[in-house]
C-alpha positions as CSV (number, residue, x, y, z in Angstrom):
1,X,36.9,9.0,53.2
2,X,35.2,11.9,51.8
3,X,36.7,11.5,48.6
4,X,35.3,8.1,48.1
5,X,32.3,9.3,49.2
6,X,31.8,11.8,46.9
7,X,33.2,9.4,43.8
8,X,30.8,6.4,44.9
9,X,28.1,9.3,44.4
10,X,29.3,10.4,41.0
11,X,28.9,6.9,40.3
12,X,25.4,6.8,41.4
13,X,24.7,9.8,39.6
14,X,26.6,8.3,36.3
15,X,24.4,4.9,36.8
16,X,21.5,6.9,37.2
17,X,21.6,9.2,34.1
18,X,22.8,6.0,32.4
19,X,19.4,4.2,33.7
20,X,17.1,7.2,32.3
21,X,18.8,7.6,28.8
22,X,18.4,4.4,28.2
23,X,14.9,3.8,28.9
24,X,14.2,7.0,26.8
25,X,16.2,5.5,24.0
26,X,14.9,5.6,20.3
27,X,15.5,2.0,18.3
28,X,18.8,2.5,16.7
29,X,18.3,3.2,12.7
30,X,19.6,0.5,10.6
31,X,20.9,1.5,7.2
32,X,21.7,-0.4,4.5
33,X,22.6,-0.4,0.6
34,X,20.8,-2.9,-1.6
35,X,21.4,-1.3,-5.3
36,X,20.0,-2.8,-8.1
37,X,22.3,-4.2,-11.0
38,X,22.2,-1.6,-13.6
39,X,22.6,-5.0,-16.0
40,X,18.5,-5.0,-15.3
41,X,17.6,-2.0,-16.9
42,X,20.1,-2.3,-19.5
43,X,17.2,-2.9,-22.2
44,X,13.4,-2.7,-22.1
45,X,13.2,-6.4,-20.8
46,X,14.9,-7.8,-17.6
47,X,16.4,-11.5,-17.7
48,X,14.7,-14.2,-15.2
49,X,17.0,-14.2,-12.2
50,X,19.3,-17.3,-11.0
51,X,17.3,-19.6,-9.0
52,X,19.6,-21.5,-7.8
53,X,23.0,-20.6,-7.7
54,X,22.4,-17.6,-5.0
55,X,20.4,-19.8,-2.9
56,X,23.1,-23.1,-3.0
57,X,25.1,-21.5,0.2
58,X,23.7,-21.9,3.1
59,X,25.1,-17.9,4.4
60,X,22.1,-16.4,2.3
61,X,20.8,-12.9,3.4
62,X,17.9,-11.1,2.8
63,X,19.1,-9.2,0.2
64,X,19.7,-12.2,-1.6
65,X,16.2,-13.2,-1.2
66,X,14.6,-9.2,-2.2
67,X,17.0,-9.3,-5.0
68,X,15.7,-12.3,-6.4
69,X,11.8,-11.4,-5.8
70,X,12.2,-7.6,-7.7
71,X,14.1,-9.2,-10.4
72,X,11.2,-12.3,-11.0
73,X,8.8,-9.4,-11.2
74,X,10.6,-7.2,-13.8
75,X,11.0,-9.9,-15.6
76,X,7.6,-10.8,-15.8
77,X,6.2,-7.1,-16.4
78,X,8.9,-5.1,-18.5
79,X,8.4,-5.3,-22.0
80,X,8.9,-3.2,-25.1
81,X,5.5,-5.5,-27.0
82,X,2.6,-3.6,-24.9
83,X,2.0,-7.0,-23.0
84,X,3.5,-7.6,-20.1
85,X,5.0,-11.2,-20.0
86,X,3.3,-12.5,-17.2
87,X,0.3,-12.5,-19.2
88,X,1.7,-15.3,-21.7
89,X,1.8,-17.8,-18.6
90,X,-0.9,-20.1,-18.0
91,X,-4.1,-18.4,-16.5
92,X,-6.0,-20.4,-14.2
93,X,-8.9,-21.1,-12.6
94,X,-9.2,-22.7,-8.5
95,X,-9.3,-25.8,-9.8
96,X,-6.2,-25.3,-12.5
97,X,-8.2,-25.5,-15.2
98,X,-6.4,-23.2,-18.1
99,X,-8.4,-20.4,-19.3
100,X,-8.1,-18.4,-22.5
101,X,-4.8,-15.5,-23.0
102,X,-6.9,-12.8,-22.4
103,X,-7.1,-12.1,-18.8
104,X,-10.3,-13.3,-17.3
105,X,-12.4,-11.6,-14.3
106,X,-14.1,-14.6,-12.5
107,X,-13.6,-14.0,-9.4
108,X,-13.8,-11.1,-6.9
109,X,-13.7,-12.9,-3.7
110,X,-10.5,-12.8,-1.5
111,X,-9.0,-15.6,0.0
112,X,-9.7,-16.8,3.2
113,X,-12.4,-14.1,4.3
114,X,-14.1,-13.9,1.2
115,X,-14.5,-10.5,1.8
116,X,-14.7,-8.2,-1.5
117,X,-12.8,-4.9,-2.1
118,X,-14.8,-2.2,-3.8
119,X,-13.2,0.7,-5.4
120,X,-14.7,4.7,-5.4
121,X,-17.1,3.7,-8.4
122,X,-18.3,0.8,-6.4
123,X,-16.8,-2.1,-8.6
124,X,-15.3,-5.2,-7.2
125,X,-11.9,-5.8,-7.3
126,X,-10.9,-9.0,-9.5
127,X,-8.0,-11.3,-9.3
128,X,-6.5,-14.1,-11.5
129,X,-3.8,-16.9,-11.1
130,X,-1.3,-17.9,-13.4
131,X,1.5,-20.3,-13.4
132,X,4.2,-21.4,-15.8
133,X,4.3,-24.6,-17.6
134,X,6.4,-25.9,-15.0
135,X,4.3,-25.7,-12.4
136,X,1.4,-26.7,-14.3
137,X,2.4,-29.9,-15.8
138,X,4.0,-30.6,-12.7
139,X,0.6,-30.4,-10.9
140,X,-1.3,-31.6,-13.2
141,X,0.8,-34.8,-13.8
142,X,0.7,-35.0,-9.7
143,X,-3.0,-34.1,-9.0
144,X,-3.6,-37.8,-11.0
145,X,-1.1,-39.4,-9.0
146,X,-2.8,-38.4,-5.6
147,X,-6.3,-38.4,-6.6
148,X,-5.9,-42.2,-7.3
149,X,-5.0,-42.1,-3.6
150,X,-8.0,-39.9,-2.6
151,X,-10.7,-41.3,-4.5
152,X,-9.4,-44.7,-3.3
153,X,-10.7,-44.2,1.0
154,X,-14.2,-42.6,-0.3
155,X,-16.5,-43.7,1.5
156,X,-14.2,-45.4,4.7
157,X,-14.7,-44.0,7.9
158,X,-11.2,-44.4,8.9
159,X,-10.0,-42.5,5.3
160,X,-7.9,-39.6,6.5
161,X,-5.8,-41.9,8.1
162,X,-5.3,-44.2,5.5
163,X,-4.8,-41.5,2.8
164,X,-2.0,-40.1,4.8
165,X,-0.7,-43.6,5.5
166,X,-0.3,-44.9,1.8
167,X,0.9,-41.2,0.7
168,X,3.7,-41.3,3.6
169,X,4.4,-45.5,3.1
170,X,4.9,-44.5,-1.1
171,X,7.0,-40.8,-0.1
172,X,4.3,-39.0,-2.1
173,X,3.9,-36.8,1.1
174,X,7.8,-35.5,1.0
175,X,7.5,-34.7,-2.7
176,X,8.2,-31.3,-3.1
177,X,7.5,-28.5,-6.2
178,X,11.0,-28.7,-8.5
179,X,13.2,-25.6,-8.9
180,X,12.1,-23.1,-10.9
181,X,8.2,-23.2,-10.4
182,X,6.4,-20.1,-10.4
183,X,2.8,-19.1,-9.0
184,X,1.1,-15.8,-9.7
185,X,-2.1,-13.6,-8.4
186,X,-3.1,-10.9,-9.7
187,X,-5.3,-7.8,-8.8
188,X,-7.7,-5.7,-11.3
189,X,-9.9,-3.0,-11.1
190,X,-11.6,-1.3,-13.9
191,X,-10.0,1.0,-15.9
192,X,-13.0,3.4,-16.1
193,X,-13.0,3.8,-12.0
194,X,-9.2,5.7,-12.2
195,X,-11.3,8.7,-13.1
196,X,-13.6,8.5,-10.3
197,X,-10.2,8.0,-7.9
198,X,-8.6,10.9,-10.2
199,X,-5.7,9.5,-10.6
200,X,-3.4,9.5,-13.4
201,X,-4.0,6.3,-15.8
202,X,-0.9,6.4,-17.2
203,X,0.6,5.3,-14.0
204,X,-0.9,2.3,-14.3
205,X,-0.5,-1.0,-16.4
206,X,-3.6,-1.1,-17.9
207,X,-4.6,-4.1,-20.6
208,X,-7.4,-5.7,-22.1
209,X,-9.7,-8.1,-19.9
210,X,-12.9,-10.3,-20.3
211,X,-15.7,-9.4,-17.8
212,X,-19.5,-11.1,-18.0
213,X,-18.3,-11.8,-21.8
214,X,-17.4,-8.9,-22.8
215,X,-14.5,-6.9,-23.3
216,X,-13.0,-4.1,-20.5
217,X,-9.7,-2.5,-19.8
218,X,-8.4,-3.3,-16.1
219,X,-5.6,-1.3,-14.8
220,X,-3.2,-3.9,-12.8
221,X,-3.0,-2.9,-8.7
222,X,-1.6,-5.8,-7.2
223,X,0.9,-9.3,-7.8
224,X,1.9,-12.0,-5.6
225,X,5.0,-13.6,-6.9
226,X,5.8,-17.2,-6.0
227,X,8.8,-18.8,-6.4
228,X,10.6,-21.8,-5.5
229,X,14.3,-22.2,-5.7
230,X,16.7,-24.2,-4.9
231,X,17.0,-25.0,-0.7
232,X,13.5,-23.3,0.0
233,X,10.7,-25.8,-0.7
234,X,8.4,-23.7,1.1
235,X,8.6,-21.1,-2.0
236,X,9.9,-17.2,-1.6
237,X,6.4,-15.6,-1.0
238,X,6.5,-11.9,-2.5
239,X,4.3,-9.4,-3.0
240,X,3.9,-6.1,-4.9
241,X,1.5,-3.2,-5.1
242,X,0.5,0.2,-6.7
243,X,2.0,3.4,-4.9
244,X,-0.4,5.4,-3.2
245,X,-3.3,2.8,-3.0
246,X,-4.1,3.5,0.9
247,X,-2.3,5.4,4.0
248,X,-0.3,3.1,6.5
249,X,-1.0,2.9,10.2
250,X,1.2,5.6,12.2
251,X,2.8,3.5,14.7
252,X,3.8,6.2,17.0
253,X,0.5,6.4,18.2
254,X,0.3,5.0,22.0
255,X,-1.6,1.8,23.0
256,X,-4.5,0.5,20.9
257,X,-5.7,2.1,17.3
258,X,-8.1,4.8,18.2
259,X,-10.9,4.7,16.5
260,X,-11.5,8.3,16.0
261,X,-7.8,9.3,14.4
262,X,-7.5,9.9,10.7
263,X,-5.3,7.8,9.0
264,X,-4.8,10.9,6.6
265,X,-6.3,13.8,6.6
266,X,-4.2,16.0,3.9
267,X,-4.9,13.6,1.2
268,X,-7.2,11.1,-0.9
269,X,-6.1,7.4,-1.8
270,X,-7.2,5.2,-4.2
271,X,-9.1,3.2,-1.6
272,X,-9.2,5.9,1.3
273,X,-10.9,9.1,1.4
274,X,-8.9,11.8,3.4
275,X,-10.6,12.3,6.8
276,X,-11.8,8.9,7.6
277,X,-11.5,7.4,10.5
278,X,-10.1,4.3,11.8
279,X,-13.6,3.1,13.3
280,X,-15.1,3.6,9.8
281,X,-12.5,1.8,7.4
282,X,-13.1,-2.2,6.7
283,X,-10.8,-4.4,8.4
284,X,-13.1,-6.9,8.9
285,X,-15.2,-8.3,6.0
286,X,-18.4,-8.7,8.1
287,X,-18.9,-4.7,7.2
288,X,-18.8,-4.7,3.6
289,X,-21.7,-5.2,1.0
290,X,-22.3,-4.7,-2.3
291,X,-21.6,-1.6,-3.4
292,X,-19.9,-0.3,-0.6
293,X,-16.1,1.5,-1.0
294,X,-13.9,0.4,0.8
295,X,-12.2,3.0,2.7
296,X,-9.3,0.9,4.0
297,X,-5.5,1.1,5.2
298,X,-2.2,-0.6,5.5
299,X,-1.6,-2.0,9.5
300,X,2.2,-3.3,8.7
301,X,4.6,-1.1,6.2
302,X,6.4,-3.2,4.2
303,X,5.1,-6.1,6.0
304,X,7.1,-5.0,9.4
305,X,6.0,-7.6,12.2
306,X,4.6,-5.2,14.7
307,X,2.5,-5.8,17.8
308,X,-0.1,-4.2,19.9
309,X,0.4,-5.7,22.9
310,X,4.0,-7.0,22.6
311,X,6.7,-4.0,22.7
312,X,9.5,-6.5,21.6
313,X,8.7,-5.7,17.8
314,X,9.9,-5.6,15.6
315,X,13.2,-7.1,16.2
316,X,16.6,-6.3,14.9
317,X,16.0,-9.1,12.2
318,X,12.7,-7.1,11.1
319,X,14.2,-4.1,11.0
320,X,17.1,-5.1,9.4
321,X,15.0,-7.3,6.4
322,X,13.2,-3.7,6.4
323,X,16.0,-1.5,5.9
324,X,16.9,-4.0,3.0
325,X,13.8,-3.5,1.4
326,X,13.4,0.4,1.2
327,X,17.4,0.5,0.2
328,X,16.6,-1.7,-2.8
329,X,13.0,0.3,-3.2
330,X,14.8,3.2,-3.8
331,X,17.4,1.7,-6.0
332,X,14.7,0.1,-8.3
333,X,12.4,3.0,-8.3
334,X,15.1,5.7,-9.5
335,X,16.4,3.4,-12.3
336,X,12.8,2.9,-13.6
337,X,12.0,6.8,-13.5
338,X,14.7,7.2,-15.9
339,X,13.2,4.9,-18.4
340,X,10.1,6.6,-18.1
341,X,8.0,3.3,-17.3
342,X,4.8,3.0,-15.8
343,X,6.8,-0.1,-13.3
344,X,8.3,2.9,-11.8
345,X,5.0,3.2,-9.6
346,X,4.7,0.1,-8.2
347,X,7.0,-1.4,-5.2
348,X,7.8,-4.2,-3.6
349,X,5.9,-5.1,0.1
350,X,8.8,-8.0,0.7
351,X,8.5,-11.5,1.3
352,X,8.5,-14.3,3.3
353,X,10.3,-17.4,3.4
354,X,11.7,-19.9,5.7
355,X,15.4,-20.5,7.2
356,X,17.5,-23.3,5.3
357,X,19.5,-23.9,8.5
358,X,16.4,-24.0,11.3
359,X,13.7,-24.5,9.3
360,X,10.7,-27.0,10.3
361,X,9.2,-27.6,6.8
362,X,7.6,-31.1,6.1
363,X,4.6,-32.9,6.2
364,X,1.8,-32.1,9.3
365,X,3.2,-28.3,10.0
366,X,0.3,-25.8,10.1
367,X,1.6,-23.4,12.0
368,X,4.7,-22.0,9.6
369,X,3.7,-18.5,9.5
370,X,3.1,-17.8,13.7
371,X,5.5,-15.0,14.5
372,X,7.4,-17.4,17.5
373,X,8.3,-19.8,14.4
374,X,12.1,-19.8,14.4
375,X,12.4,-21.0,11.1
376,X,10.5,-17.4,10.0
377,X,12.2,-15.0,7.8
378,X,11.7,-12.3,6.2
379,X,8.6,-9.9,6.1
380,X,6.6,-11.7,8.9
381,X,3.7,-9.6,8.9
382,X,3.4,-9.3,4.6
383,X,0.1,-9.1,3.0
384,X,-1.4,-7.7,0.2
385,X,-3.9,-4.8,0.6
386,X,-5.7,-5.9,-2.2
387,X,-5.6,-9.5,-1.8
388,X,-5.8,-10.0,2.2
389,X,-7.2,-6.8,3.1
390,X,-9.1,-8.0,5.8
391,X,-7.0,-10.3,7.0
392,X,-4.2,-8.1,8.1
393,X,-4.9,-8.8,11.7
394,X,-5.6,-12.7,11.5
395,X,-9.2,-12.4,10.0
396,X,-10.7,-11.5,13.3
397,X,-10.5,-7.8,12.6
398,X,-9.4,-7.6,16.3
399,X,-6.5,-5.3,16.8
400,X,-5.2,-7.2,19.8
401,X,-4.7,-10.2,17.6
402,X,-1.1,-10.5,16.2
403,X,-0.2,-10.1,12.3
404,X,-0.9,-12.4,9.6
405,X,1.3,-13.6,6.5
406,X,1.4,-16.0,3.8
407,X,2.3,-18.7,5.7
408,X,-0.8,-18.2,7.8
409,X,-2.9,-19.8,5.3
410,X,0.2,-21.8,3.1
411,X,1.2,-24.5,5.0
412,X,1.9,-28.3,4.8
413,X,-1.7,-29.6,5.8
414,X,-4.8,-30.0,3.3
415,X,-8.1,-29.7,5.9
416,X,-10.1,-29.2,2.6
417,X,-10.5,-32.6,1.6
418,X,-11.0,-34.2,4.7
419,X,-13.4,-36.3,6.4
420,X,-16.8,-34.5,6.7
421,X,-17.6,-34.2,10.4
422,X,-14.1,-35.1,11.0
423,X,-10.8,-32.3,12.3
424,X,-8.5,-34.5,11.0
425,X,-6.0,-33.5,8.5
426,X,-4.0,-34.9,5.2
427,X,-0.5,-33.9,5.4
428,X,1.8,-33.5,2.3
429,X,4.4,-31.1,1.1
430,X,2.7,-30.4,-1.6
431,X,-0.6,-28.1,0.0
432,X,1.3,-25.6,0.3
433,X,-0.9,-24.5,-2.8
434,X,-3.9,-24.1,-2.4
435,X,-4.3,-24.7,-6.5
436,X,-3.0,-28.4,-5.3
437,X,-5.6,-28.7,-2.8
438,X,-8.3,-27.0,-5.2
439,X,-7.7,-29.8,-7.9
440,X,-7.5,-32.4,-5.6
441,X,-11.2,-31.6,-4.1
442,X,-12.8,-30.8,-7.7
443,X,-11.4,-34.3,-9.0
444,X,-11.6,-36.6,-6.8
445,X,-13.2,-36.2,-3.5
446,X,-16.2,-34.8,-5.3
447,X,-15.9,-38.1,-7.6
448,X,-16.3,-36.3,-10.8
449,X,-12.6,-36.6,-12.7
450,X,-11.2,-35.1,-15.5
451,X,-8.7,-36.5,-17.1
């Protein structure tokens, strides 16, 4: 009797020491190798990669999705001519109009917020679009096609309704982008303010630009890359930026940002000046003005869905798609360093897509990019600092608020041309750009076309 005793108290003990080391466990690291193919640094210039073949099984992993998104963008920026390649695609304005070669600074304000990033000098930041002829002819021979629809309702009360209804009774509203259509933004800032940052220029793509008519040099600090391929109509949504642009958010601190803690206190940014604290950096466009800097930071590394108030992020999948990344960061990075290029110090943020075996994409879906989504994959809180910088934390600069991403703004509904006075929506595969949705506004339901 007293030896059971004393084992059904070992047992106790065993449970109970079981109990506390796991509820002081750390997340388990999770290591991977993602190398790059050497075959992409085997001359100056990097081939386009497959857009279809990888993505034809329906067993795709990350990788194959990160693989594909570094590759577009080497393609598109290594170069032995001085000009990176991107830069021969079609430029645009919002409304797809094509602009000149020569990059053009239009516009400084930032999607969604319209919130404007100033560097140390005080300049704005600037950013362009681009697409390649694919894309462009294909939206310009569609934007015709659905303006006829559009412009036909003007002026009927009930036209919302019947816009959707002729575009779903003819299948224009399942009509998606064809393979191989690509999508670019850019960020700029002047040249001249890298010496107020002090920073080294030749770390930086830096080209030729047209500002207020005349002519500047721009140093390049940020790229969205679009893609679509073949299973993901919803487009592979990556992004890249410049190394050492801002300090992340330490996520070990407990509870809430405090407002008082340094993001970095060792060292200057490009947009963040060591000693600053949380309280005085601009997540929230409401605070900035002209000539303001921006001291700013990054909320989610590498676009790791995280949350303030629920501790079940990230999950194994976002750490996982996370250990991918930095694996194939590394890989990329140490292959460029022995080229010597300037590429070597920029990296990819990740990307976002949607699963080909759950996914919910079609017509009517506004809500792709909300973290309980099944279909989500990916980075699922990935932004750009210089494109969305204040709409990390779903543009209410609220830190209780859970993370944005691409599909936060890029879905499947158009409530720009709608109805005045109405909150009804036109739903078609096809809004997923918001170029698509520009045109469409411009043309027709402001009645002034052009051919």
């Amino acid at each position: 009797m007293k030896r059971a005793s004393l084992l059904f108290i070992l047992l106790l003990i065993a449970i109970f020491i079981f109990i506390a080391v796991w509820l002081n466990r750390k997340p388990a690291v999770i290591t991977v190798n993602v190398p790059a193919p050497a075959s992409w640094f085997a001359s100056s210039t990097t081939a386009l990669p497959d857009s279809i073949t990888p993505f034809l099984n329906n067993d795709t992993t990350n990788a194959t999705f990160h693989l594909w998104a570094w590759q577009e963008f080497l393609a598109l920026t290594r170069t032995n001519k001085g000009t990176a390649p991107f830069q021969k695609y079609i430029q645009v304005d919002n409304d797809t109009i094509a602009l000149g070669e020569m990059i053009q600074l239009r516009d400084s304000s930032q999607a969604g917020t319209n919130g404007v990033l100033y560097d140390k000098a005080n300049r704005a930041v600037y950013y362009t679009m681009h697409v390649n002829k694919p894309m462009y002819d294909f939206q310009q021979k569609y934007r015709r096609i659905f303006g006829a629809v559009f412009s036909k309702y003007n002026g009927n009360s009930n036209r919302d309704a019947l816009i959707n209804a002729e575009l779903k009774q003819k299948s224009y509203d399942t009509i998606n982008y064809p393979v191989g259509c690509v999508e670019l933004k850019t960020a700029w800032m002047l040249a001249s303010s890298l010496n107020v940052s002090k920073v080294k220029r030749s770390d930086y793509y830096i080209t030729w630009a047209v500002l207020n008519g005349k002519k500047v040099k721009v140093a390049l600090i940020g790229m969205h890359v679009v893609g679509r391929v073949a299973n993901h109509p919803e487009f592979i949504w990556a992004t890249f930026e410049h190394d050492e642009m801002v300090p992340d958010y330490a996520w070990s601190y407990p509870g809430y940002p405090h407002l008082g803690d340094t993001l970095s206190t060792k060292k200057n940014y490009l947009f963040y000046d060591k000693g600053n604290v949380i309280g005085n950096c601009l997540m929230n466009n409401n605070a900035a003005s002209f000539a303001q800097f921006s001291n700013i930071f990054n909320i989610y590394p590498l676009g790791i869905a995280r949350s303030f108030t629920d501790n079940t992020l990230p999950t194994s999948l976002d750490q996982y798609n996370n250990a991918n990344i930095v694996s194939l960061n590394a890989s990329v990075k140490q292959q460029l360093k022995k080229k010597g290029e300037v590429w070597q110090h920029y990296f990819y943020k990740g990307s976002i897509w949607l699963d080909v075996l759950n996914t919910n994409y079609g017509p009517g879906n506004g809500y792709l990019g909300v973290l309980t989504n099944p279909s989500l994959r990916g980075s699922r809180a990935v932004s750009n600092i210089t494109m969305e910088t204040f709409a990390q934390l779903n543009f209410s600069g609220n830190y209780t608020t859970e993370s944005m991403n691409c599909f936060g703004c890029h879905a499947t509904v158009d409530y720009k041309n709608v109805q005045p006075g109405t909150n009804d929506s036109i739903s078609y595969n096809l809004a997923i750009s918001h170029l698509f949705k520009n045109t469409l506004m411009r043309y027709y339901y402001d009645q002034t076309v052009i051919p």
